[in-house]
C-alpha positions in Angstrom: 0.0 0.0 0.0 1.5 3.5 -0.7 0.5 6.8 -0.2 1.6 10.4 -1.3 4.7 9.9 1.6 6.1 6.5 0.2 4.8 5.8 -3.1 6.8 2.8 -3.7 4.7 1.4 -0.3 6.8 0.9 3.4 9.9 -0.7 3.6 9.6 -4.3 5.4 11.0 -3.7 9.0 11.1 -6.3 11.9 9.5 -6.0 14.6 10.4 -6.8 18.4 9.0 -9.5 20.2 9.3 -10.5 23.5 9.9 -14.3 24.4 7.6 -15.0 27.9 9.9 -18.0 28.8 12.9 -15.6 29.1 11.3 -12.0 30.0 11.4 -11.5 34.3 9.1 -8.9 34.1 11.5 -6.0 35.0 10.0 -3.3 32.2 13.7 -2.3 31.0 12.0 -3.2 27.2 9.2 -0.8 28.2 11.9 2.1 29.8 13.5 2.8 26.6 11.2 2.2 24.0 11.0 5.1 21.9 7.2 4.9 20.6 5.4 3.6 23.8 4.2 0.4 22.1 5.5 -2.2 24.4 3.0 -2.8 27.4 2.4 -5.2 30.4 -0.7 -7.5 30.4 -2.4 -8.3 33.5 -0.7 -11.1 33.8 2.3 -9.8 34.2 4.1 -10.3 30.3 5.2 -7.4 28.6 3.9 -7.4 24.8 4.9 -5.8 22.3 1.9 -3.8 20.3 3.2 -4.8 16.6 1.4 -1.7 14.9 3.2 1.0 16.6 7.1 -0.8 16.7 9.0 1.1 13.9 12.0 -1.7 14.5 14.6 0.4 16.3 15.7 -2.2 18.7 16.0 -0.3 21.6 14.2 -2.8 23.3 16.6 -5.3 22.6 19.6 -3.4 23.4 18.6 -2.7 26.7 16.9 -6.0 27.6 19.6 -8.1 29.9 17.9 -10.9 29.8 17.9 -11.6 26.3 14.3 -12.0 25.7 13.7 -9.5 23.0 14.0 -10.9 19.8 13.6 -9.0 16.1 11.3 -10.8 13.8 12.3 -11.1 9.8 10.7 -8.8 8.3 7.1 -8.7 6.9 6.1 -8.7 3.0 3.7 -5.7 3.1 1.8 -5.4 0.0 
């Protein structure tokens, strides 16, 4: 999809995600991420609201524990 800002369409990014069987819950992801899209649940996980992450890894960089991960970029179209 383009519009009058990228008319060749977006550029495939990946996106954070954050693995539940290696996140502790400390919020680190959460601190530093630049566009506010990484909540907790009420259960506790952080998630990461795949809309709003524009890829800039600052999530992973900061997250000690390893649990953020970048997914391959998607084919938007």
């Amino acid at each position: 999809m383009s519009d009058q800002y990228r008319p060749f369409g977006r550029k495939a990014r990946q996106l954070a995600f954050i693995d539940h069987d290696w996140c502790i819950g400390c919020g680190y992801c959460a601190m530093f991420c630049i566009t506010k899209c990484i909540y907790q649940q009420p259960d506790g996980f952080w998630t990461v609201d795949q809309d709003h992450c524009i890829g800039c890894r600052s999530c992973k960089v900061n997250c000690f524990m390893g649990a953020v991960t970048m997914l391959p970029p998607k084919q938007e179209g």
